[in-house]
C-alpha beads as a LAMMPS data file, in Angstrom:
LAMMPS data file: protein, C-alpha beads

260 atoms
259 bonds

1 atom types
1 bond types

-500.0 500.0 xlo xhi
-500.0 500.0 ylo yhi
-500.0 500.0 zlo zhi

Masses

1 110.0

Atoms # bond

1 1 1 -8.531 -0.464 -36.239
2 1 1 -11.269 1.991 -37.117
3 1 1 -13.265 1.676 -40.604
4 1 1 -15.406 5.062 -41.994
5 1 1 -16.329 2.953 -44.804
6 1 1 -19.328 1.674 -46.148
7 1 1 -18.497 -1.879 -45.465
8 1 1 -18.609 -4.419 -48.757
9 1 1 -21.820 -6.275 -48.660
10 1 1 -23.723 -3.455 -47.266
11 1 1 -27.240 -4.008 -47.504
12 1 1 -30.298 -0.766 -47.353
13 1 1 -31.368 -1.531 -44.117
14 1 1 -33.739 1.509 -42.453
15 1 1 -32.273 3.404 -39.929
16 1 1 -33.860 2.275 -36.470
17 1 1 -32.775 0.105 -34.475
18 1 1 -34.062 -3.014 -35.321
19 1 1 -32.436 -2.808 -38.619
20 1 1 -29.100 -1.985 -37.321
21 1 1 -28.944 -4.818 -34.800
22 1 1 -30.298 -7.154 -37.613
23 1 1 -27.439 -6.470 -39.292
24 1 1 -25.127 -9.074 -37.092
25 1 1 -23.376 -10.498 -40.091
26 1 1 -22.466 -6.782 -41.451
27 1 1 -20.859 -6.460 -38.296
28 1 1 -19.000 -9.495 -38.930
29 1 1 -17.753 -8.971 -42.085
30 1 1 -16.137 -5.605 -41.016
31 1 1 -14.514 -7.625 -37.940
32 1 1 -13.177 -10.113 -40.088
33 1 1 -11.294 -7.493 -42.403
34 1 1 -9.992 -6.815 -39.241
35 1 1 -8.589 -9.917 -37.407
36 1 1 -7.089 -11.259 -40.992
37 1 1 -6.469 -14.428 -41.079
38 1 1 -7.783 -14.953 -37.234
39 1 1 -11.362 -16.583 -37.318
40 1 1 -13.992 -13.862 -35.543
41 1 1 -15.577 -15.679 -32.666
42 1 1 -19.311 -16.039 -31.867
43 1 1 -21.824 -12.655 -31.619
44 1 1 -22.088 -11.831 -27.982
45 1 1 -24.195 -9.076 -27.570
46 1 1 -25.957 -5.618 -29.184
47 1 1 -25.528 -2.538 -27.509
48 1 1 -27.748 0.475 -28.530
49 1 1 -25.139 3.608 -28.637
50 1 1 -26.214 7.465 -28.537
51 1 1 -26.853 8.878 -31.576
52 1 1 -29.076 5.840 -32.777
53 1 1 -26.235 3.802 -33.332
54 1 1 -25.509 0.044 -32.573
55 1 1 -22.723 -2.007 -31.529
56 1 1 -22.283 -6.157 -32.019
57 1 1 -19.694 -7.787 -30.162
58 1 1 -17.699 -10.581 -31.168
59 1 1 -15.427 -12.658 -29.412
60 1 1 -11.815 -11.865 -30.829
61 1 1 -10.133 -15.793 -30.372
62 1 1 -7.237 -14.021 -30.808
63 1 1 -3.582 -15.737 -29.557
64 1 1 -2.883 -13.666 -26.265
65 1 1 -6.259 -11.511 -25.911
66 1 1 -8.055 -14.523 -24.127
67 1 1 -11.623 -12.277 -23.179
68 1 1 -11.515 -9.490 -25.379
69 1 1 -14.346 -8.738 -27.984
70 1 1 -14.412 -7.481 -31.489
71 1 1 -16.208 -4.185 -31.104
72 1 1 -18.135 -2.929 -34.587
73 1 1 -20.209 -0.214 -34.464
74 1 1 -22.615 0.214 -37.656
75 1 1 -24.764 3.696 -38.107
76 1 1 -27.462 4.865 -40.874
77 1 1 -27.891 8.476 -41.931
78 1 1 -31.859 7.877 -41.690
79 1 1 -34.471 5.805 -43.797
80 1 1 -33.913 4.137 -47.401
81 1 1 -29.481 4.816 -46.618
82 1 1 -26.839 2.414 -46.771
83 1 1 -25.872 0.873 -43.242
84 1 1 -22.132 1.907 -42.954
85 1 1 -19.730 0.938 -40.107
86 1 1 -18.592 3.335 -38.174
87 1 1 -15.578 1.744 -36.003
88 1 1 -14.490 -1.252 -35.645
89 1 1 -11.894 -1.464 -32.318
90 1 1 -10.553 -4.338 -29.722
91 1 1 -12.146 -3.646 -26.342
92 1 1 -11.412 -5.681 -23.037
93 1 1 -14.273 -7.878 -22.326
94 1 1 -15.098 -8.415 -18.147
95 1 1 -13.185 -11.921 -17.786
96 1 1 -10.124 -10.254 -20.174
97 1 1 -6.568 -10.679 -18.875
98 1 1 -5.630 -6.600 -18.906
99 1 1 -2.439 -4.942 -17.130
100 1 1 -2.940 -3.383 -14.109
101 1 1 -3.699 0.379 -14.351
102 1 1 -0.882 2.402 -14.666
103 1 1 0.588 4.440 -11.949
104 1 1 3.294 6.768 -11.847
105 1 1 6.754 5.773 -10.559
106 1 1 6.522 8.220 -7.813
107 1 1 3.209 6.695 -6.613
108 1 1 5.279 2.671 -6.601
109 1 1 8.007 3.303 -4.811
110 1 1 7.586 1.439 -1.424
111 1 1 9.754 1.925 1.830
112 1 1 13.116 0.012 0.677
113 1 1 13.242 0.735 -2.798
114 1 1 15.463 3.714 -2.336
115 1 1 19.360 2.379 -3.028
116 1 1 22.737 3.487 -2.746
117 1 1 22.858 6.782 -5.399
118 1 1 19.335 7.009 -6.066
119 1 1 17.344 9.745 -6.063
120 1 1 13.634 10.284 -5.276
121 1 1 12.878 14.253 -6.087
122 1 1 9.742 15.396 -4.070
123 1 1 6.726 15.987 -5.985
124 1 1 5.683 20.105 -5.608
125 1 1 1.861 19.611 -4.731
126 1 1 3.119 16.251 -2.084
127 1 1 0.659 16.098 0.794
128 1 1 2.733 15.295 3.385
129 1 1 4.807 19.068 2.796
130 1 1 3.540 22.481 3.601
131 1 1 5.352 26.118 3.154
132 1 1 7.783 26.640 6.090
133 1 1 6.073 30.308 6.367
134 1 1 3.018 29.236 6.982
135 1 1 0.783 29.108 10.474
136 1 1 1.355 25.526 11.948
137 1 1 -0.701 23.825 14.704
138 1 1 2.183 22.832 16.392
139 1 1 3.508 24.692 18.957
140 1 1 7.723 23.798 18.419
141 1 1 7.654 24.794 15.092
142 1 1 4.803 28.332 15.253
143 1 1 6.965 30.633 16.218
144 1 1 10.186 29.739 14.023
145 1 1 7.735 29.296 10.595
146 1 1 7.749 32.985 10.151
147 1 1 11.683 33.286 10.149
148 1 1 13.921 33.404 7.033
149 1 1 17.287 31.282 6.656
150 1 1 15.975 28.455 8.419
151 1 1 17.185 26.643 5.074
152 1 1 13.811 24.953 4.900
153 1 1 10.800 25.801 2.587
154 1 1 8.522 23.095 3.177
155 1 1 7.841 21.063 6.397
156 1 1 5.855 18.485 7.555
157 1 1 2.224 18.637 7.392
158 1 1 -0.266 17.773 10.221
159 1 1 -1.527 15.228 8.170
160 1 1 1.859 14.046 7.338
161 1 1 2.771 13.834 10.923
162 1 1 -0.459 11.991 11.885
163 1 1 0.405 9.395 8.968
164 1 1 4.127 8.645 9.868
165 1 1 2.969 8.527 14.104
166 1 1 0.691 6.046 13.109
167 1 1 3.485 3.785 10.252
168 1 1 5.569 3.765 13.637
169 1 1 2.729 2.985 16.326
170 1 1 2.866 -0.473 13.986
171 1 1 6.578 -1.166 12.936
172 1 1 9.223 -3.620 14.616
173 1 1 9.573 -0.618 17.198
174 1 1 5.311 -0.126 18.498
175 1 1 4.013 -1.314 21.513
176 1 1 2.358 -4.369 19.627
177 1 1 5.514 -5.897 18.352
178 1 1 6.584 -9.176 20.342
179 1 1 9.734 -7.959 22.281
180 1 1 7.128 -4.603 23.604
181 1 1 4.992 -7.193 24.666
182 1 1 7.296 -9.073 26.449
183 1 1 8.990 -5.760 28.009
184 1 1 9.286 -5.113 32.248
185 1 1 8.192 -1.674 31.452
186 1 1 7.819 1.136 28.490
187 1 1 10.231 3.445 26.606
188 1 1 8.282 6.556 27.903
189 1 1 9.837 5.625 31.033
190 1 1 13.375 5.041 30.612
191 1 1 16.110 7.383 31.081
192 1 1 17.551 6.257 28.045
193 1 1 14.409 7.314 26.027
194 1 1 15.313 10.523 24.263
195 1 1 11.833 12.191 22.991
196 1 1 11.105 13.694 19.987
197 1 1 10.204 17.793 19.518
198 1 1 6.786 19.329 18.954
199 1 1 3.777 17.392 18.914
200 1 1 5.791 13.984 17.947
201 1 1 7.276 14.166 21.738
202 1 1 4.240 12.807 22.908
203 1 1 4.464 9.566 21.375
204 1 1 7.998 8.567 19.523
205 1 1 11.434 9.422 20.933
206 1 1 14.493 7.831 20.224
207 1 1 16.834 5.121 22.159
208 1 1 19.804 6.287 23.320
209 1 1 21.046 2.423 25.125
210 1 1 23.624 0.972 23.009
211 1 1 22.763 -2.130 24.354
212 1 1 18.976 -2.017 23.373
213 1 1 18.629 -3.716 19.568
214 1 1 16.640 -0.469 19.358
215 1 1 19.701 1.988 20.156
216 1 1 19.502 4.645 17.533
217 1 1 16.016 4.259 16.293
218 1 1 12.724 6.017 16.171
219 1 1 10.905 3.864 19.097
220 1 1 7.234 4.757 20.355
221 1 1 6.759 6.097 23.567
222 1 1 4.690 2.127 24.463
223 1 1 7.641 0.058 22.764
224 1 1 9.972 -1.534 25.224
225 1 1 12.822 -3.838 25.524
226 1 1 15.131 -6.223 28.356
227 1 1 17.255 -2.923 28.180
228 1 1 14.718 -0.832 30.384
229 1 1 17.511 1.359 32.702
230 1 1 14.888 0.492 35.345
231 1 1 14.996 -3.079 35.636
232 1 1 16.040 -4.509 38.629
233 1 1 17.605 -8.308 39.114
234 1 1 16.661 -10.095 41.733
235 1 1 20.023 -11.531 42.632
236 1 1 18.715 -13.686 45.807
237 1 1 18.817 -17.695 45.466
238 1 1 16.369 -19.083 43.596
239 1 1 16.357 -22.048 46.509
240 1 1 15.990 -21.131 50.355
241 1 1 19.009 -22.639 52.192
242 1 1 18.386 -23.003 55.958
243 1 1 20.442 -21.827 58.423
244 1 1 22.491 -24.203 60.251
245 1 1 22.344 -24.133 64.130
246 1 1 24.942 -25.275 66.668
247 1 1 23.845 -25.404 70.421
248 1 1 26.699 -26.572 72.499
249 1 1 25.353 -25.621 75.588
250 1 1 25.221 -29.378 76.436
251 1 1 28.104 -31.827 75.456
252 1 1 26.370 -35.509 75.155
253 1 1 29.592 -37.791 76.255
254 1 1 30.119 -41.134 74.388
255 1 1 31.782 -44.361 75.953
256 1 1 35.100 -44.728 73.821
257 1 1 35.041 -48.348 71.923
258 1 1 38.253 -49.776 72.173
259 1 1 40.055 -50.854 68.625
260 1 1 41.687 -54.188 68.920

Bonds

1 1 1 2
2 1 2 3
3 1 3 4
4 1 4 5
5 1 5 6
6 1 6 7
7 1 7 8
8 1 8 9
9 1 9 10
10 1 10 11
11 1 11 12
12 1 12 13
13 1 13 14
14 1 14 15
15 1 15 16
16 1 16 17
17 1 17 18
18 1 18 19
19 1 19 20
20 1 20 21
21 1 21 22
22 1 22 23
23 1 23 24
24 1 24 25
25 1 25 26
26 1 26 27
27 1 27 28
28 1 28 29
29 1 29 30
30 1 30 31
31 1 31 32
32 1 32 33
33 1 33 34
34 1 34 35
35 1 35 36
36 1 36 37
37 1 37 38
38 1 38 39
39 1 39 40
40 1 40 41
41 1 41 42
42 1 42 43
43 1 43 44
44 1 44 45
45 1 45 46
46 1 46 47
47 1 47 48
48 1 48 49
49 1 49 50
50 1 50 51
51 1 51 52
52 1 52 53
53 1 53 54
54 1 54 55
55 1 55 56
56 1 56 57
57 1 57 58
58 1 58 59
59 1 59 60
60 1 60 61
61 1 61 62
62 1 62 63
63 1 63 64
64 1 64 65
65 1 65 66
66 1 66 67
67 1 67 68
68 1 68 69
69 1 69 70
70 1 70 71
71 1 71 72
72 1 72 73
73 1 73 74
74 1 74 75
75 1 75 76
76 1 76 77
77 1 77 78
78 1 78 79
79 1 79 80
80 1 80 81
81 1 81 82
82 1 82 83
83 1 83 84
84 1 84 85
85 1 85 86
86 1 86 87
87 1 87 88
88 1 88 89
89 1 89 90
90 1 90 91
91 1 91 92
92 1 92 93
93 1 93 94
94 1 94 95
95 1 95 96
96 1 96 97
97 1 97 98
98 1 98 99
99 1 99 100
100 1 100 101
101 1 101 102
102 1 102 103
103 1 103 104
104 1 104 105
105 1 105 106
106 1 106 107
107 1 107 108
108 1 108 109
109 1 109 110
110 1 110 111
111 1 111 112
112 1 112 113
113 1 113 114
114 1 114 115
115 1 115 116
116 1 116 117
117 1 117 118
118 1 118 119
119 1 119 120
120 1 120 121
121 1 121 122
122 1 122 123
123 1 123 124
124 1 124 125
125 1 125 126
126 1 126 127
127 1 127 128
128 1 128 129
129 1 129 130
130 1 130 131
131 1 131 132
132 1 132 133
133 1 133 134
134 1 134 135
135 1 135 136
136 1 136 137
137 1 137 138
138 1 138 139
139 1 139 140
140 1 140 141
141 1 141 142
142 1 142 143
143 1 143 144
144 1 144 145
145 1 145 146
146 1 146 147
147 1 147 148
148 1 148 149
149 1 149 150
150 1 150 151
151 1 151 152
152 1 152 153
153 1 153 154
154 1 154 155
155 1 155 156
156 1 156 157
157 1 157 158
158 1 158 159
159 1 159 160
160 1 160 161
161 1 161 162
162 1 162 163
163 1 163 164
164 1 164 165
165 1 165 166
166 1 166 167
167 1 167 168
168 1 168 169
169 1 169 170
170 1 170 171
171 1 171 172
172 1 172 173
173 1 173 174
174 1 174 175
175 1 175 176
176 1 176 177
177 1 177 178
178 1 178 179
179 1 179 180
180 1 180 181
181 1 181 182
182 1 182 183
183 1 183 184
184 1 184 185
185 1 185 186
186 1 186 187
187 1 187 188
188 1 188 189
189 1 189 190
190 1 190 191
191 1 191 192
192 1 192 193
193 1 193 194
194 1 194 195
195 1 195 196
196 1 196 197
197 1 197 198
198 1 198 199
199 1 199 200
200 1 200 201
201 1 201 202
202 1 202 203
203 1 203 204
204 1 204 205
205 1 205 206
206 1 206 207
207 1 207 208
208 1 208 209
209 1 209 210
210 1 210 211
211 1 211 212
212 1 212 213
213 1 213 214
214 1 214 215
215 1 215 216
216 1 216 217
217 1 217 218
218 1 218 219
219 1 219 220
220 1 220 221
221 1 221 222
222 1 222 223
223 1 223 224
224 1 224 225
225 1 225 226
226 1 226 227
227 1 227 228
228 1 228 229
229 1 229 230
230 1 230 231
231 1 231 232
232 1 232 233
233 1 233 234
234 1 234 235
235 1 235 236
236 1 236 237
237 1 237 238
238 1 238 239
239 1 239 240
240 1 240 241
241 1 241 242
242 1 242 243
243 1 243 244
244 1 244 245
245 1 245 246
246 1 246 247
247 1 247 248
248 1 248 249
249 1 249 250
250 1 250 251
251 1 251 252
252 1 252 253
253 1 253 254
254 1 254 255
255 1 255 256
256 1 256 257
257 1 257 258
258 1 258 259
259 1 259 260
């Protein structure tokens, strides 16, 4: 939609700016050529470009572009020339319905999305992955980084590990979820708590209590279930029973009544 063209009906307006944003029905003409048989809306604004250009804005009316503007920009090579439009485009206007911006696939996927066959292939400049060979901060993994065969060439960065601590501090499985909170104790000590290695041993380990709905998972060192291998029942009756007492150090003798 771009015109180099001295528009039809050009009139020899000078070349400042006065001229060229008197010259509203110019504009309109080329934005009509334009839209066809679709009616240009009402002049909106002037907007003074570099270069001592100007731009008039239309509304479009267009079927499906509800907000956007016919954009024609008109120019003048200098004093006593021809006003000639220089573009004429369809621009967005700040109430018009737009998509979204536009992200890559890798950048959409959310935890879940991942099926059955498919196959997410790790970006090479990801974040969350550093060389194997290089220096890490923590102290499980420093002295194997340096080795070869470890069949890994990327691990985990710190900020990576931060990030993924923190995604599990508040899933099902963190010490704010409603079953921690209604816990007799914490994971960190259970004897069925298995931690994790390195600096993630400090906060996440796993369950190893088939009978926890947690057996198997990643669990945070806080998180806690009816499971604990430390709970005690109290098995003693809920009502006090008194003891009965006999004292027959006396016998109290009663007259027999005789049964006619």
């Amino acid at each position: 939609m771009i015109a180099d063209t001295t528009a039809p009906g050009s009139a020899n307006f000078g070349a400042n700016h006065r001229d060229l944003g008197e010259a509203s029905e110019l504009a309109r003409q080329a934005a009509q050529a334009e839209a066809g048989e679709h009616p240009v809306g009402e002049h909106v604004e002037t907007q003074t470009e570099d270069g001592g250009a100007v731009t008039h804005l239309f509304d479009a009316d267009l079927p499906g572009y509800r907000g956007w503007r016919w954009s024609v920009t008109l120019a003048s090579a200098g004093p006593g020339t021809l006003v000639t439009v220089s573009e004429v485009v369809l621009l967005p206007g700040p109430d018009a319905l737009v998509a979204p911006p536009w992200l890559p696939w890798t950048q959409r996927l959310r935890a879940g999305d991942v099926g059955v066959g498919d196959l997410v292939p790790t970006d090479p400049g990801d974040p969350r992955l550093v060389p194997g060979y290089l220096i890490d901060d923590d102290p499980a993994v420093e002295p194997l980084s340096p080795e070869l065969g470890l069949g890994r060439l990327r691990v985990l960065s710190r900020d990576a590990r931060l990030a993924l601590v923190q995604r599990w501090h508040d899933s099902e499985h963190g010490p704010d979820s409603e079953m921690a909170r209604s816990a007799p104790d914490r994971c960190v000590s259970c004897g069925f708590y298995l931690p994790l290695g390195g600096l993630l041993a400090a906060a996440l380990g796993v369950c190893g209590n088939d009978l926890s709905p947690a057996d198997g998972q990643v669990v945070h060192a806080e998180f806690g279930c009816g499971a604990h291998s430390e709970v005690r029942v109290d098995t003693s009756p809920n009502v006090p029973v008194a003891e009965l007492v006999y004292d027959d150090a006396e016998l109290e003798l009663l007259p027999r009544t005789p049964v006619e």
